[in-house]
ChimeraX commands (.cxc) that place a marker at each C-alpha (Angstrom):
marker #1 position -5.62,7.47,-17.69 radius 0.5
marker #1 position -5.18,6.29,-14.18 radius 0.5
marker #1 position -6.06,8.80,-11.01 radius 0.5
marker #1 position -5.43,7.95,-7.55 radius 0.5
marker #1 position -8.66,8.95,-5.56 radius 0.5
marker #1 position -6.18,9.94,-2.50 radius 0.5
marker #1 position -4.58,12.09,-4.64 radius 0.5
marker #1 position -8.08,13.64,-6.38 radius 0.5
marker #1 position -8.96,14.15,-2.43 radius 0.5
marker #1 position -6.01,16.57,-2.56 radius 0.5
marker #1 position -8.04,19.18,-5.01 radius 0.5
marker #1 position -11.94,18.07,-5.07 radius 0.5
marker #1 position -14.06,17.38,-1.72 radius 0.5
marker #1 position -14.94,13.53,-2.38 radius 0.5
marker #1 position -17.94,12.39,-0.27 radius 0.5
marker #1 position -19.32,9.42,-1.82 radius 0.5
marker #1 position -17.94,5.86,-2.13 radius 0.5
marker #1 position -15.84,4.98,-5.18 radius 0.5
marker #1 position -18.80,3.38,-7.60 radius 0.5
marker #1 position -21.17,6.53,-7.01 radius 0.5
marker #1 position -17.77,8.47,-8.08 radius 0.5
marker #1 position -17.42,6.27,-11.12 radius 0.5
marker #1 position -21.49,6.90,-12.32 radius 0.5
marker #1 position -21.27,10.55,-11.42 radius 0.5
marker #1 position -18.04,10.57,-13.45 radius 0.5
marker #1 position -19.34,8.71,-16.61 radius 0.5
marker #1 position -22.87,10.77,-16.28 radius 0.5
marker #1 position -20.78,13.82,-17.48 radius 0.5
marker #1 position -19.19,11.72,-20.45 radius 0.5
marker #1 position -15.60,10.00,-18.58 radius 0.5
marker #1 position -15.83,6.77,-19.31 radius 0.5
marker #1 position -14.67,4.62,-16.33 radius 0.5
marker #1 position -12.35,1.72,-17.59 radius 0.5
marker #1 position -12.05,-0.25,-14.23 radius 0.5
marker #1 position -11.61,0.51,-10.37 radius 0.5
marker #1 position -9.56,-0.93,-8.21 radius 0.5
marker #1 position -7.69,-0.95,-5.12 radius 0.5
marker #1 position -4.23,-0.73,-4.58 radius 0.5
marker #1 position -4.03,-3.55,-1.93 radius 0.5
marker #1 position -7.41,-5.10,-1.08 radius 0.5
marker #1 position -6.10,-6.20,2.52 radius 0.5
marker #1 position -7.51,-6.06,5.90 radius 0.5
marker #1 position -5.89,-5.95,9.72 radius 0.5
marker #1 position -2.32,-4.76,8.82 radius 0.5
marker #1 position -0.14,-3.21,11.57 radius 0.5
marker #1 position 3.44,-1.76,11.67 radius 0.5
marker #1 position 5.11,-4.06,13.95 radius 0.5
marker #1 position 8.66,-3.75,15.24 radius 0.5
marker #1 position 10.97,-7.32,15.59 radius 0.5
marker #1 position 12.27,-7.27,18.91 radius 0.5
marker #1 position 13.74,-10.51,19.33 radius 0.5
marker #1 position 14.34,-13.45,16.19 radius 0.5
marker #1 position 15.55,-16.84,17.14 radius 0.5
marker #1 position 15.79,-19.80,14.69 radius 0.5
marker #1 position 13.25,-22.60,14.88 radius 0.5
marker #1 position 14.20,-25.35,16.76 radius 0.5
marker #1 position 12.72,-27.60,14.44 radius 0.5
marker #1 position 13.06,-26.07,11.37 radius 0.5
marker #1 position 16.51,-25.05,9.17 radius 0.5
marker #1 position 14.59,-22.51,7.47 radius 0.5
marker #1 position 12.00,-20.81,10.18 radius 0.5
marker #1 position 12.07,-18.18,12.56 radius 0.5
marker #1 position 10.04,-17.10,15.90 radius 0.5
marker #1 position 9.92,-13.64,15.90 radius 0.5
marker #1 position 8.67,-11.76,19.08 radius 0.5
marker #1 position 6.84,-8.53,17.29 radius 0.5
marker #1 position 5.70,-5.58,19.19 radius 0.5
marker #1 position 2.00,-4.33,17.45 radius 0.5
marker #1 position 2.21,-1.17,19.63 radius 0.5
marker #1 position -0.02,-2.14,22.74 radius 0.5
marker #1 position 1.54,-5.74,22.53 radius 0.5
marker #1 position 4.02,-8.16,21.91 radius 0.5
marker #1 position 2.99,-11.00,20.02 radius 0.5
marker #1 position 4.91,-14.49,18.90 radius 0.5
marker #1 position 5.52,-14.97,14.79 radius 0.5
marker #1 position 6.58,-17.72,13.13 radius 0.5
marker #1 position 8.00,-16.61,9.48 radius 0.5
marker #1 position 9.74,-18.54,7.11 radius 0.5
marker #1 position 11.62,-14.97,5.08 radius 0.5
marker #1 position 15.10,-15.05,5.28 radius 0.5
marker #1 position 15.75,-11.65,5.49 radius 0.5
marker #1 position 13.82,-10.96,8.67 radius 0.5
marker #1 position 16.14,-9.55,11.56 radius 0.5
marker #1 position 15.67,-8.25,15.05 radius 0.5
marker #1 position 15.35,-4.19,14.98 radius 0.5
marker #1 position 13.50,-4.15,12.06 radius 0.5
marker #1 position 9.66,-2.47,11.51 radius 0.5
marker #1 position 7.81,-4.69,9.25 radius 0.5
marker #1 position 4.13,-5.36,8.12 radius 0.5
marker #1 position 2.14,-7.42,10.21 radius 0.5
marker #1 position -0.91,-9.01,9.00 radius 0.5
marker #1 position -3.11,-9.69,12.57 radius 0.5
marker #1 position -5.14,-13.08,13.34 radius 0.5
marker #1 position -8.31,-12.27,11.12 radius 0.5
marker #1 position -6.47,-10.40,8.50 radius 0.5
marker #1 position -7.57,-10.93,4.75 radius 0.5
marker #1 position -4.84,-11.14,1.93 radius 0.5
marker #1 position -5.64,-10.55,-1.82 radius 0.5
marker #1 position -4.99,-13.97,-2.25 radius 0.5
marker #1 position -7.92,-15.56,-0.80 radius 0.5
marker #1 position -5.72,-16.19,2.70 radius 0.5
marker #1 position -6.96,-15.46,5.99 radius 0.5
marker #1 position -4.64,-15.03,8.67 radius 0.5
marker #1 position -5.52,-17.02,12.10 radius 0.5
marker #1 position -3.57,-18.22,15.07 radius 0.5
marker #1 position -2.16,-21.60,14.27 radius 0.5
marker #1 position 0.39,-24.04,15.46 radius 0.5
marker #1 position 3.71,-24.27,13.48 radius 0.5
marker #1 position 5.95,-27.29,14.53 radius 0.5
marker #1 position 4.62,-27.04,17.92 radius 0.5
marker #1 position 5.06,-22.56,17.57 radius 0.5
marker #1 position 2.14,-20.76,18.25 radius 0.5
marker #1 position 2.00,-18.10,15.59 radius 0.5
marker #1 position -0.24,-14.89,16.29 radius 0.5
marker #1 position -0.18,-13.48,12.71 radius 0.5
marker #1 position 2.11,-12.85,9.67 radius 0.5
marker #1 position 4.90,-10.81,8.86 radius 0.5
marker #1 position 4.07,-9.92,5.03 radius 0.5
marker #1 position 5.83,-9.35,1.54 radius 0.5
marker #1 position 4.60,-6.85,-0.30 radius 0.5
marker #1 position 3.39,-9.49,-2.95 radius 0.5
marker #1 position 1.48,-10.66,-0.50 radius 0.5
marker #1 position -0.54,-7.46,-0.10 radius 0.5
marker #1 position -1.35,-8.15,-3.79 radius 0.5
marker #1 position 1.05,-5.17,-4.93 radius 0.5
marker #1 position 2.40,-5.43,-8.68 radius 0.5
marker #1 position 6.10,-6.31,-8.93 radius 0.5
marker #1 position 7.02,-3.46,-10.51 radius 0.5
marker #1 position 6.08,-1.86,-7.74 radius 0.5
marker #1 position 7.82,-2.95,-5.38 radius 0.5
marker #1 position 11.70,-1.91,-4.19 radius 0.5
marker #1 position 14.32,-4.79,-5.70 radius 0.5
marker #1 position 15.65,-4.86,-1.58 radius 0.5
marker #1 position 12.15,-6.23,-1.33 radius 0.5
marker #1 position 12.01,-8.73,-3.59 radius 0.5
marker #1 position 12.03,-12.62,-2.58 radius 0.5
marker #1 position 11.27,-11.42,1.24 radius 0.5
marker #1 position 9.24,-9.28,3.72 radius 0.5
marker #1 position 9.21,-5.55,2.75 radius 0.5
marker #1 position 11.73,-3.76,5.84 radius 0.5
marker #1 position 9.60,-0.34,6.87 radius 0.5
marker #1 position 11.70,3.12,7.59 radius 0.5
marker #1 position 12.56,3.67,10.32 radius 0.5
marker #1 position 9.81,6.38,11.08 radius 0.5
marker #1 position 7.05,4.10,10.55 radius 0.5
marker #1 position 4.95,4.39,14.22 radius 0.5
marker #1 position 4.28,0.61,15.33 radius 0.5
marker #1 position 0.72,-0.38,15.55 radius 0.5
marker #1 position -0.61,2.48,13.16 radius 0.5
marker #1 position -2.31,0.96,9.62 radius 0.5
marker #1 position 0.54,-0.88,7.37 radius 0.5
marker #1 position -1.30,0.59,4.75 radius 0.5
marker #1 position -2.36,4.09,5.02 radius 0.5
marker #1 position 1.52,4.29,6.30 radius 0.5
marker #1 position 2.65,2.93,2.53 radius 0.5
marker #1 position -0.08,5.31,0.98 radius 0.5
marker #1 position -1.75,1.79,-0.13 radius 0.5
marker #1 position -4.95,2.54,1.26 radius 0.5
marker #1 position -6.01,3.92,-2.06 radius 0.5
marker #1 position -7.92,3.15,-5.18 radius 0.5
marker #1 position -7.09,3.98,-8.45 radius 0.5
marker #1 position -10.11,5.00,-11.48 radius 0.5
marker #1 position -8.65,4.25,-14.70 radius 0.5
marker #1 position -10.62,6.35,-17.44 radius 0.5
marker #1 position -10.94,5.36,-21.32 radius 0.5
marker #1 position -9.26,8.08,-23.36 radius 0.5
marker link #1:1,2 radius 0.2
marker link #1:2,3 radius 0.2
marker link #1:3,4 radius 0.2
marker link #1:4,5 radius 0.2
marker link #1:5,6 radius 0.2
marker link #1:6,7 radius 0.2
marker link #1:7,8 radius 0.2
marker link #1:8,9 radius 0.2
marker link #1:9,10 radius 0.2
marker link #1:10,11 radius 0.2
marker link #1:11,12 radius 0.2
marker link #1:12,13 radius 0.2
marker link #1:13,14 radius 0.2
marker link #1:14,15 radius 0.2
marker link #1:15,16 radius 0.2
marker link #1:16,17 radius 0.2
marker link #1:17,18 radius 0.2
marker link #1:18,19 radius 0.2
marker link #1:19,20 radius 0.2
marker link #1:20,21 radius 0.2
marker link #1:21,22 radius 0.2
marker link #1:22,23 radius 0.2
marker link #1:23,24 radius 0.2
marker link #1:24,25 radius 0.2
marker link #1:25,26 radius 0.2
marker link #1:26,27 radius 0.2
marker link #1:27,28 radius 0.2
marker link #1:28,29 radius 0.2
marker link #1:29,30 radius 0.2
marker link #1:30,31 radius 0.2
marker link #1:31,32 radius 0.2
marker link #1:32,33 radius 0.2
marker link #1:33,34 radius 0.2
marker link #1:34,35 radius 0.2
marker link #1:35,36 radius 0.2
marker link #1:36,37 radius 0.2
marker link #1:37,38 radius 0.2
marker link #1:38,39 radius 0.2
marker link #1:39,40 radius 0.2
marker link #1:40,41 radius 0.2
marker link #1:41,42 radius 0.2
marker link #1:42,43 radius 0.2
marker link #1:43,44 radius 0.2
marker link #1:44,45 radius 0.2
marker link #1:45,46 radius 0.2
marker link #1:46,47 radius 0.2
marker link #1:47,48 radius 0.2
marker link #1:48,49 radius 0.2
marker link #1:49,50 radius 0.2
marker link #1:50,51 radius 0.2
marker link #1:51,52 radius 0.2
marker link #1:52,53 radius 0.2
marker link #1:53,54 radius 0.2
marker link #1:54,55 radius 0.2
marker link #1:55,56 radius 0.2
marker link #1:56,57 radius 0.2
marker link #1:57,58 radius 0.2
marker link #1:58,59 radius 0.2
marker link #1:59,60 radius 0.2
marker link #1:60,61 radius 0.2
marker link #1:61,62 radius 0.2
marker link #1:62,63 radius 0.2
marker link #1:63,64 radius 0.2
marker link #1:64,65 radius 0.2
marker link #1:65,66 radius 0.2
marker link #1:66,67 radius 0.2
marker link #1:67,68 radius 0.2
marker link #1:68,69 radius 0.2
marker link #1:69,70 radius 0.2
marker link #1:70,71 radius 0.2
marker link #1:71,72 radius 0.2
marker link #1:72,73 radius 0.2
marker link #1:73,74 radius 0.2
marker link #1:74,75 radius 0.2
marker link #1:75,76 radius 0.2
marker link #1:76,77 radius 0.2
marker link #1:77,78 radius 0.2
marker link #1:78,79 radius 0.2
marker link #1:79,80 radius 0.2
marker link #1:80,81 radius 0.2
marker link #1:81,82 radius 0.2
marker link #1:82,83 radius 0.2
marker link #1:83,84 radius 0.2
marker link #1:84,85 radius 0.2
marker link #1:85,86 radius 0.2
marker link #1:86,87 radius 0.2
marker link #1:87,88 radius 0.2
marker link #1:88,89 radius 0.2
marker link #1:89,90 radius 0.2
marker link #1:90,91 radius 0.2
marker link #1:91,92 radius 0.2
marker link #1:92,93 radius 0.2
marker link #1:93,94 radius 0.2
marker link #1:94,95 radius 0.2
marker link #1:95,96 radius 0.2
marker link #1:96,97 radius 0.2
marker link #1:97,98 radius 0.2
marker link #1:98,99 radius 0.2
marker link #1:99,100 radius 0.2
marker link #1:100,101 radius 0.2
marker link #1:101,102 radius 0.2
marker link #1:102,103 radius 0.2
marker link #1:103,104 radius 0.2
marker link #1:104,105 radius 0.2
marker link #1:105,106 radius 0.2
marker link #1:106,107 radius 0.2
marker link #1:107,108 radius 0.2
marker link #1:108,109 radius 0.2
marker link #1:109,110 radius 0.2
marker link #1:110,111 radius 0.2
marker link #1:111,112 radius 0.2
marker link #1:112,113 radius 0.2
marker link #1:113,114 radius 0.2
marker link #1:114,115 radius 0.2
marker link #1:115,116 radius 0.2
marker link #1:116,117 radius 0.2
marker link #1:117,118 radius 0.2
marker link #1:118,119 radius 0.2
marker link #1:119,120 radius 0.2
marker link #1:120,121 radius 0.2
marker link #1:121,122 radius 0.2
marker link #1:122,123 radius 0.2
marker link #1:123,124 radius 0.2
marker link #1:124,125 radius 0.2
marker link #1:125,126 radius 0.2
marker link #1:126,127 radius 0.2
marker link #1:127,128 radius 0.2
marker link #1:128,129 radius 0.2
marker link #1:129,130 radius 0.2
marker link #1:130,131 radius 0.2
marker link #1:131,132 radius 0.2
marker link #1:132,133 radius 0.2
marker link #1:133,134 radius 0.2
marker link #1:134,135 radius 0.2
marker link #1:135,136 radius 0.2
marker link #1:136,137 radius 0.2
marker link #1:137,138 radius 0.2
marker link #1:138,139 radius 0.2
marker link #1:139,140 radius 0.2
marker link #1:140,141 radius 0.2
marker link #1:141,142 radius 0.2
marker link #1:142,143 radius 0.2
marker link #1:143,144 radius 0.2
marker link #1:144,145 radius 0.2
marker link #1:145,146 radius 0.2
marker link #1:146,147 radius 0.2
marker link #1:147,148 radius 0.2
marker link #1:148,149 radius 0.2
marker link #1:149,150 radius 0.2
marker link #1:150,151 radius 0.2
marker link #1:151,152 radius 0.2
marker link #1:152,153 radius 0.2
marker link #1:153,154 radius 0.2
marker link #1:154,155 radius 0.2
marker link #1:155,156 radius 0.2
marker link #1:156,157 radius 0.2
marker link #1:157,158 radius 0.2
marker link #1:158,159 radius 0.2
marker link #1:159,160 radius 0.2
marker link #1:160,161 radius 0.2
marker link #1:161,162 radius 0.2
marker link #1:162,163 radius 0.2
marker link #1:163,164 radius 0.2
marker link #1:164,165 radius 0.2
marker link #1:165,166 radius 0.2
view
């Protein structure tokens, strides 16, 4: 059985980390399977894509102008799907992926790149997770999504999940 620990917050008063949950847990006989997190990523922001131009020197990248909330900061991205107008994740210079990545400032075909706009595959999220209009690109917030808060508490990823042994 898997619980969310965001969602056990909703009916128990949690005030230790998620390992002294998991001993306190098995010390009354629930034995704890694994624990994870959903997305074991750092430094994400909602940012909104004011302006996308095509890469001079590229067929297949973009520079995106991306407002993080108290600034407006120059992408490069290679996803086709990314458009002016949309809200999308940003991953900041200094940002760690679940892949081992970290994000810095670098130098695309003479582009300087302040960060990443991310897929959610990138964040480490299962595929059957994520939303098919998703798939093969960058994950497009709602509209509602306030730029600069935490990409992931917005998505509810900024959770872990206790899966107990039945």
């Amino acid at each position: 059985m898997r619980v969310s620990t965001n969602w056990l917050k909703d009916y128990v008063d949690i005030d230790v980390t998620l390992n002294e949950l998991a001993d306190k847990m098995l010390q009354v006989g629930n034995e704890v399977e694994s624990l994870s997190k959903i997305s074991d990523s750092s430094m994400l922001v909602v940012g909104y894509v004011v302006n996308r131009e095509n890469h001079p020197d590229s067929g297949h990248l973009n520079i995106c102008d991306v407002n993080l909330g108290d600034e407006v900061k120059r992408i490069v991205c290679g996803a086709s799907n990314v458009d002016a107008g949309q809200k999308v994740i940003v991953a900041l210079p200094g940002a760690k992926l679940p892949n081992g990545i970290e994000i810095k400032k670098v130098t695309i075909r003479g582009v300087e790149s302040n960060g990443m706009i991310c897929a959610l595959e990138e964040l480490g999220i299962e595929s059957k997770y994520i939303p098919e209009a998703s798939k093969g690109g960058i994950h497009v917030l709602d509209s509602d999504a306030l730029v600069g808060c935490d990409a992931l508490k917005y998505l509810c990823y900024d959770d872990s999940v206790i899966e107990y042994e039945l």
